[in-house]
DSSP file (Angstrom, degrees, kcal/mol; ACC not computed):
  #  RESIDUE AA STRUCTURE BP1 BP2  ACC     N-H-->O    O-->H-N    N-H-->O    O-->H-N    TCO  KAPPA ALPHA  PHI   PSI    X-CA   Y-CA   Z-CA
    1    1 A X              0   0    0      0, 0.0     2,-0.3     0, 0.0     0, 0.0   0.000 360.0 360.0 360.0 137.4   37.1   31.0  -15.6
    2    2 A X        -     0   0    0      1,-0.1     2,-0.2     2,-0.0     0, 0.0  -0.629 360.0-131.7 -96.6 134.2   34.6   28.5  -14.5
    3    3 A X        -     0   0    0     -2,-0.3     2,-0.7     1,-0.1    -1,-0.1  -0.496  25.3-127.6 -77.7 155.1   34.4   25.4  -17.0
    4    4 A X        -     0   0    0     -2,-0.2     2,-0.6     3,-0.0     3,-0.1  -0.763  12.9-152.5-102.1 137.1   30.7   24.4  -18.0
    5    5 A X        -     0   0    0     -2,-0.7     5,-0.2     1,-0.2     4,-0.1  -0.608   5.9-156.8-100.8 149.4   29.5   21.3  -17.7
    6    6 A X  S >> S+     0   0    0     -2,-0.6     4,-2.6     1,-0.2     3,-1.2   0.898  90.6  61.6 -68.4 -27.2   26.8   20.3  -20.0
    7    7 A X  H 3> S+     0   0    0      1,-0.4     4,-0.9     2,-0.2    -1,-0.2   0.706 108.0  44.0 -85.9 -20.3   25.5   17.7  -17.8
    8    8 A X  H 34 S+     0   0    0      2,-0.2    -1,-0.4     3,-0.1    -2,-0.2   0.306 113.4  49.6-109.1  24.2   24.6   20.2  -14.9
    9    9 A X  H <> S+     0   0    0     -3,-1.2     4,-2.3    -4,-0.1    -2,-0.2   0.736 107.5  53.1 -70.2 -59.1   23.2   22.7  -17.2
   10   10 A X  H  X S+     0   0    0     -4,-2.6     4,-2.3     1,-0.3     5,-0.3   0.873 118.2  39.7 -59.0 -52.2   20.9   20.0  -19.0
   11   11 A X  H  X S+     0   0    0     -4,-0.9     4,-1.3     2,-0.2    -1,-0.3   0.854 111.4  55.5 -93.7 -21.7   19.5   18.9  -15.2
   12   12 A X  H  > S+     0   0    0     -5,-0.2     4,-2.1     2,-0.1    -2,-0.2   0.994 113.2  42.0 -54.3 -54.7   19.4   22.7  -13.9
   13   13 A X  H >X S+     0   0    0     -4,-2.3     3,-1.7     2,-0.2     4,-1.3   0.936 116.3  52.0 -72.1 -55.5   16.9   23.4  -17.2
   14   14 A X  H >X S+     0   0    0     -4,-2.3     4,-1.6     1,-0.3     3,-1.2   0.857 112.9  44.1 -68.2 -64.7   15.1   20.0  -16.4
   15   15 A X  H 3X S+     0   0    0     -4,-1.3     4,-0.8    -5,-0.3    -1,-0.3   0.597 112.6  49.6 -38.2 -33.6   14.6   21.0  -12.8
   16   16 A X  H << S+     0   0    0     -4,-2.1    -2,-0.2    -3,-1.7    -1,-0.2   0.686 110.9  54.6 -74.4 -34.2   13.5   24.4  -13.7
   17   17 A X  H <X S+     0   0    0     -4,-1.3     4,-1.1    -3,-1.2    -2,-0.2   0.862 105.4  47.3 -62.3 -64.7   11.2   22.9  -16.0
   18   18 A X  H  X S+     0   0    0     -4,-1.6     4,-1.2     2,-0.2    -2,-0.2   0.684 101.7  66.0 -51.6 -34.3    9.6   20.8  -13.8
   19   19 A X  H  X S+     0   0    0     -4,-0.8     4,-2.0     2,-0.2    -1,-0.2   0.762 102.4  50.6 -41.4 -51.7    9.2   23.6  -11.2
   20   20 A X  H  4 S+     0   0    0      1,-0.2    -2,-0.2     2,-0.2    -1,-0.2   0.951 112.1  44.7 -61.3 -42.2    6.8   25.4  -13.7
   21   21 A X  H  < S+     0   0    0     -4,-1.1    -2,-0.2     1,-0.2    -1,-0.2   0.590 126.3  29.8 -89.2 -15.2    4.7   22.2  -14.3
   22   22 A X  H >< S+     0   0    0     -4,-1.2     3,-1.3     1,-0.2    -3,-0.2   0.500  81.4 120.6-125.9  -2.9    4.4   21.2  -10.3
   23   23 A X  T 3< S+     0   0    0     -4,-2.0    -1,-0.2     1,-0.2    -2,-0.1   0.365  72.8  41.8   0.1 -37.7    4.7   24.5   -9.2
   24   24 A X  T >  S+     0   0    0     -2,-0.2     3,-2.3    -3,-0.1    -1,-0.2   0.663  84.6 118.0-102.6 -39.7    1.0   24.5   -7.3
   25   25 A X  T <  S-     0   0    0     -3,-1.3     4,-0.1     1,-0.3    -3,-0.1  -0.142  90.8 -11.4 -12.5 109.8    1.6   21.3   -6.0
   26   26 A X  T >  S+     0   0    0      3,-0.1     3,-2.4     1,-0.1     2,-0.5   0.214  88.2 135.8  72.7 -17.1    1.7   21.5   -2.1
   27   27 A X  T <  S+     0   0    0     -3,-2.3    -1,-0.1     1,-0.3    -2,-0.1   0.315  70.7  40.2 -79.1  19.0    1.8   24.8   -2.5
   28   28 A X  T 3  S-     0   0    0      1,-0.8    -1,-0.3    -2,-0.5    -2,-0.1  -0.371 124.8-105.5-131.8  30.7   -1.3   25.4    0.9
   29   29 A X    <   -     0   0    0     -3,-2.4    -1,-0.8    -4,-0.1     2,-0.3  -0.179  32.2 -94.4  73.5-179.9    0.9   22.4    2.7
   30   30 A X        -     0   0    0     -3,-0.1     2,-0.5     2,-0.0    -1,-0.1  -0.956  37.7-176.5-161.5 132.2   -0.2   18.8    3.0
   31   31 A X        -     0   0    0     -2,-0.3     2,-0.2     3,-0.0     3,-0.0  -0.985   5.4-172.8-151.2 127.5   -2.0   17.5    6.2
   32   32 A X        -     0   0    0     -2,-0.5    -2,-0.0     1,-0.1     0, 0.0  -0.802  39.1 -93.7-128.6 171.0   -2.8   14.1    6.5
   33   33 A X        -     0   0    0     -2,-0.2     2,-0.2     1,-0.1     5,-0.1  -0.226  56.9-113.5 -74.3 155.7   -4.8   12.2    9.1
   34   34 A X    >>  -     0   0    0      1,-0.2     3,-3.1     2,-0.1     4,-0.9  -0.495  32.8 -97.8 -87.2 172.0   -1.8   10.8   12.1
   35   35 A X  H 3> S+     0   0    0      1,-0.3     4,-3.2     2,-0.2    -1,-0.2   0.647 126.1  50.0 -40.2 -30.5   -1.3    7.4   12.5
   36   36 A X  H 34 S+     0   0    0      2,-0.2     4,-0.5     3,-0.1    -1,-0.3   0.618 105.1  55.7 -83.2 -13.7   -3.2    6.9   15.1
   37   37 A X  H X> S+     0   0    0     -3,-3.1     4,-2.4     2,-0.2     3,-2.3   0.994 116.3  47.3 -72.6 -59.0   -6.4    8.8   13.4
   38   38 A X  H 3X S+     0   0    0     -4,-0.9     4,-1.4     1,-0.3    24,-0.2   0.903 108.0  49.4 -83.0 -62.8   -5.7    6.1   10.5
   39   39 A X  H 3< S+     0   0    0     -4,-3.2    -1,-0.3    -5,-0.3    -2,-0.2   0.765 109.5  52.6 -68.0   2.4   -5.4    3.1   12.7
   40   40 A X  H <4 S+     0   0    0     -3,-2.3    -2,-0.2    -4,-0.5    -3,-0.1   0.940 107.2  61.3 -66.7 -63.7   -9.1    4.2   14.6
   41   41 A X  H  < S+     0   0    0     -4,-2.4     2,-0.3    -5,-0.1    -3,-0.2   0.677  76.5 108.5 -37.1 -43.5  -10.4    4.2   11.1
   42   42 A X     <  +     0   0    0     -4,-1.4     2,-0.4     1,-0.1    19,-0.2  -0.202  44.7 172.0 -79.8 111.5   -9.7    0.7   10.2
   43   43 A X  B     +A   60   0A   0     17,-1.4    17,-1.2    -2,-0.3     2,-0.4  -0.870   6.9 136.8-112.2 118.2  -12.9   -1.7    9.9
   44   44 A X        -     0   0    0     -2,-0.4     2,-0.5    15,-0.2    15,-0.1  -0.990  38.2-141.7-165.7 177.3  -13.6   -4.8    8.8
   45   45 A X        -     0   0    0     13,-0.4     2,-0.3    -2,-0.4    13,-0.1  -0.950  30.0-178.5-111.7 113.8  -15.5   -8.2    9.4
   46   46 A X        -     0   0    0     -2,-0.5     2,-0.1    11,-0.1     3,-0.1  -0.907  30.5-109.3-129.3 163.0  -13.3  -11.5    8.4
   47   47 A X        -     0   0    0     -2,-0.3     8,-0.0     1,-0.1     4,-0.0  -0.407  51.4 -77.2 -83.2 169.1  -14.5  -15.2    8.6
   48   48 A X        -     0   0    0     -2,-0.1     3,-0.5     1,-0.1    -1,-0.1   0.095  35.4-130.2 -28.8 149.0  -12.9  -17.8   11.5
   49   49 A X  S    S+     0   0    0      1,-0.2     3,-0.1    -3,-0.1    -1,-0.1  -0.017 100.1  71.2-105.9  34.0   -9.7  -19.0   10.9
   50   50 A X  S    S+     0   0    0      1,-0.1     2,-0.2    31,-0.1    -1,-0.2   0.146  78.3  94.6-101.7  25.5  -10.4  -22.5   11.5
   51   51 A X  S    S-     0   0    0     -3,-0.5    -1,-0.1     2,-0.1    21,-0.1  -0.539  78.1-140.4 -70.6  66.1  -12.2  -22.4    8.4
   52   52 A X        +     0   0    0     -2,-0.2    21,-0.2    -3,-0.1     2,-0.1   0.445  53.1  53.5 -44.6 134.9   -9.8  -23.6    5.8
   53   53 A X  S    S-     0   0    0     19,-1.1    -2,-0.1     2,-0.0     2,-0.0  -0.229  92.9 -39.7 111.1 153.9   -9.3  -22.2    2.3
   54   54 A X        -     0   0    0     17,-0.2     2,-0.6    -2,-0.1    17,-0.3  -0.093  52.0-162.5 -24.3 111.5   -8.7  -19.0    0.9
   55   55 A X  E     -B   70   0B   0     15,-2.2    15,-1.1    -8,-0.0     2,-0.3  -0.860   6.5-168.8 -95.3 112.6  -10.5  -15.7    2.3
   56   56 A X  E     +B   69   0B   0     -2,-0.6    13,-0.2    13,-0.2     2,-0.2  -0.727  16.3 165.1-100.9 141.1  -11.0  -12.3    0.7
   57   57 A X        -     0   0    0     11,-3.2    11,-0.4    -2,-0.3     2,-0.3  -0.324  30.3-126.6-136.8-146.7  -12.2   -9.6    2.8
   58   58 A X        -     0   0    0      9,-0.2   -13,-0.4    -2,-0.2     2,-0.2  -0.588  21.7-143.7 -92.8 132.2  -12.1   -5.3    2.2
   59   59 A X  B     -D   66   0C   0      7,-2.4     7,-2.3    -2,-0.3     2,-0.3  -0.562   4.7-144.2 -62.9 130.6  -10.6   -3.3    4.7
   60   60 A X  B     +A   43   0A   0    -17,-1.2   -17,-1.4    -2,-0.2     2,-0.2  -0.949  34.0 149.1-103.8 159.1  -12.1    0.2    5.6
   61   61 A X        -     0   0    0     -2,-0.3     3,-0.4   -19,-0.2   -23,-0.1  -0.886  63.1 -91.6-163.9 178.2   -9.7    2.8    6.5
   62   62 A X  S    S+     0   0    0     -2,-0.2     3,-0.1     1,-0.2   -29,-0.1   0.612 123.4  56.5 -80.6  -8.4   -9.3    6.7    6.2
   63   63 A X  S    S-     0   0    0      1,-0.4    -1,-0.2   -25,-0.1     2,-0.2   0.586 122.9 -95.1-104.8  -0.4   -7.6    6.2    2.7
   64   64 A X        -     0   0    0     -3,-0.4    -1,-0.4     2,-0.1    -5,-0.1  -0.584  57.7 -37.9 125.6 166.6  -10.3    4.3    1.5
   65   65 A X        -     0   0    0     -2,-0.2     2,-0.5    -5,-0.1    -5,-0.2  -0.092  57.7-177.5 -79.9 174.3  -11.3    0.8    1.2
   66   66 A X  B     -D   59   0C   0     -7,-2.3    -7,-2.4     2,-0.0    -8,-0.1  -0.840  28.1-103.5-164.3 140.2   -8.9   -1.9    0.4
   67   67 A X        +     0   0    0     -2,-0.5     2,-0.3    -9,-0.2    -9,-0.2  -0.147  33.9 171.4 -50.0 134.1   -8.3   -5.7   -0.3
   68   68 A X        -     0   0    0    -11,-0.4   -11,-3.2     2,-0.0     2,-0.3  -0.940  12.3-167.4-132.4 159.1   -6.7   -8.1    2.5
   69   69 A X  E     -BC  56  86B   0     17,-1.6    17,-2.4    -2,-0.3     2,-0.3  -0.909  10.2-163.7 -97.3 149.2   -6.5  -11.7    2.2
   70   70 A X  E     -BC  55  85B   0    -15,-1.1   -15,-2.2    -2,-0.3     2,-0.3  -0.925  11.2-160.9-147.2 130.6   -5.8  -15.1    4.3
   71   71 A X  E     - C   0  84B   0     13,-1.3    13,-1.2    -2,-0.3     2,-0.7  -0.848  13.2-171.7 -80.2 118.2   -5.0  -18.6    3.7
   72   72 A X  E     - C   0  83B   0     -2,-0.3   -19,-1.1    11,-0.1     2,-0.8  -0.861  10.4-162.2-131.2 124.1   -5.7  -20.8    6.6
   73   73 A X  E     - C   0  82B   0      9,-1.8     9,-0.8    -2,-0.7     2,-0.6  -0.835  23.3-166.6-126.4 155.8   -4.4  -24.3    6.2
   74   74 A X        +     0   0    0     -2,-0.8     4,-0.2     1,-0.2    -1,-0.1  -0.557  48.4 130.1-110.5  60.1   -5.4  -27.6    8.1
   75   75 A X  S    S+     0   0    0     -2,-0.6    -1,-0.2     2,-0.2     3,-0.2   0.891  73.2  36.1 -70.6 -60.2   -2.3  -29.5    6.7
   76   76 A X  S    S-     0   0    0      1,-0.4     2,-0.2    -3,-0.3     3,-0.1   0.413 136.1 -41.9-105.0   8.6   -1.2  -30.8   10.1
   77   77 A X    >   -     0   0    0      1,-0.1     3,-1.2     2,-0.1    -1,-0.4  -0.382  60.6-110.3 135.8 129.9   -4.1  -31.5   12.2
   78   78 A X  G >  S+     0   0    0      1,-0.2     3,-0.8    -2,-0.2    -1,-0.1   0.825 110.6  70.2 -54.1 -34.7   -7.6  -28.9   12.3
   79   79 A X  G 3  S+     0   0    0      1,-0.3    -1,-0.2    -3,-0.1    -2,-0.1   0.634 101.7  46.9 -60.1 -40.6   -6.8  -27.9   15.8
   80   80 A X  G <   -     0   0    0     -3,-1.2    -1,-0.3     2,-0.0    -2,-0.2   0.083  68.5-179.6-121.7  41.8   -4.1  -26.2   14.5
   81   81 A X    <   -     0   0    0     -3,-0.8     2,-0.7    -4,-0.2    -7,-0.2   0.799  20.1-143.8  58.5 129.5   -4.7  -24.2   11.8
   82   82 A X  E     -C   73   0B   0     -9,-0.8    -9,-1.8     2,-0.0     2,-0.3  -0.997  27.8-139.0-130.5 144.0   -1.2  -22.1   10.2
   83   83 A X  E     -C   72   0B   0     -2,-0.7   -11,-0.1   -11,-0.2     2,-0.1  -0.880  12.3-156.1-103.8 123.6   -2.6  -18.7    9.1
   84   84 A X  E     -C   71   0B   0    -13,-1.2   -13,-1.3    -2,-0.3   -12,-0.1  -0.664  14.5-169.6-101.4  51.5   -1.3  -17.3    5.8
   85   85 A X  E     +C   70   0B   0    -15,-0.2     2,-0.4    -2,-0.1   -15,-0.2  -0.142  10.7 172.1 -71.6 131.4   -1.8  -13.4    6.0
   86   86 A X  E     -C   69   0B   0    -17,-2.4   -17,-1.6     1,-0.1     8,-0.0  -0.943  31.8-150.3-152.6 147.6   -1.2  -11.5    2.6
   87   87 A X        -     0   0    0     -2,-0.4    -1,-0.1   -19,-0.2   -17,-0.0   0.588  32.4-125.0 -93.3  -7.0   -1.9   -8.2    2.0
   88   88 A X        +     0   0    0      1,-0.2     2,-2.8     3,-0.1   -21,-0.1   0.814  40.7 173.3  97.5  34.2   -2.7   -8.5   -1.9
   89   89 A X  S    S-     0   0    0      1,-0.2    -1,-0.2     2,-0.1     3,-0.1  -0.200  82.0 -40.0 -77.5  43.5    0.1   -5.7   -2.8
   90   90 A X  S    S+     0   0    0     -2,-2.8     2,-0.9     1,-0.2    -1,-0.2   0.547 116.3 113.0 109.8   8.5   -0.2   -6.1   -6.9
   91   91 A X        -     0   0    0      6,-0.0     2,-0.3     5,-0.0     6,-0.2  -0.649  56.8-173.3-115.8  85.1   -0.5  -10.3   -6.5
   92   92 A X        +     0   0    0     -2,-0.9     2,-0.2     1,-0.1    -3,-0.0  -0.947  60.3  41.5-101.7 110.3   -4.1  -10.1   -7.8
   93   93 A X  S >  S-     0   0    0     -2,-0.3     3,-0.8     0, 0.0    -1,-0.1   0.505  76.6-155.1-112.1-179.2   -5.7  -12.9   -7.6
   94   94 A X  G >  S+     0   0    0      1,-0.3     3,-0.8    -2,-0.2    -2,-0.1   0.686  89.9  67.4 -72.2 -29.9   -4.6  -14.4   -4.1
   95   95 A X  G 3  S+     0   0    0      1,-0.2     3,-0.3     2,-0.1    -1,-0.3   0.714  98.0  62.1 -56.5 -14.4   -5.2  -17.9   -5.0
   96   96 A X  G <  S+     0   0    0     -3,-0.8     2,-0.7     1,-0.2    -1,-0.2   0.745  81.8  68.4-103.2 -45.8   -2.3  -17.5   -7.3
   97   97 A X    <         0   0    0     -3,-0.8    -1,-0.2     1,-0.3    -2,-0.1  -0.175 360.0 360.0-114.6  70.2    0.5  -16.8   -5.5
   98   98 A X              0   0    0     -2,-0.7    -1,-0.3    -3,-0.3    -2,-0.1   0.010 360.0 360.0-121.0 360.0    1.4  -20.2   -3.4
């Protein structure tokens, strides 16, 4: 006789549960654009980077638009410029996180 465990019962019914409520979910597939349709998409205009100081720019892309940022600092001589790419992933605002 097979013992029962509570603890797989409890996540069968959870599971079962959940099944009812996402049920429709996916349920015609899911087609998204490929990687290369996504990188065609991507548009935008950004200032020089020999111009020093922060830059905020918006991206277009097939998922919609989106924030990019750059830092470009002239620490060591204008000529050469160090570039500071951030992609602004929840560290809103950009000035902020140095």
């Amino acid at each position: 006789m097979p013992v029962l465990n509570p603890h797989a019962l409890a996540d069968k019914a959870f599971l079962a549960t959940a099944r009812l409520r996402t049920g429709e979910a996916f349920s015609e597939g899911a087609v998204s654009p490929s990687f290369d349709e996504h990188l065609e998409a991507i548009r935008f205009d950004m200032p020089p980077l020999t111009d020093g100081g922060a830059h905020e720019f918006t991206v277009e892309s097939a998922a919609g638009p989106m924030e990019a940022a750059y830092d470009v600092l002239l620490w060591a001589d204008p000529s050469a410029p160090t570039v500071i790419w951030h992609h602004k992933g929840g560290e809103v605002p950009f000035d902020r996180i140095a």
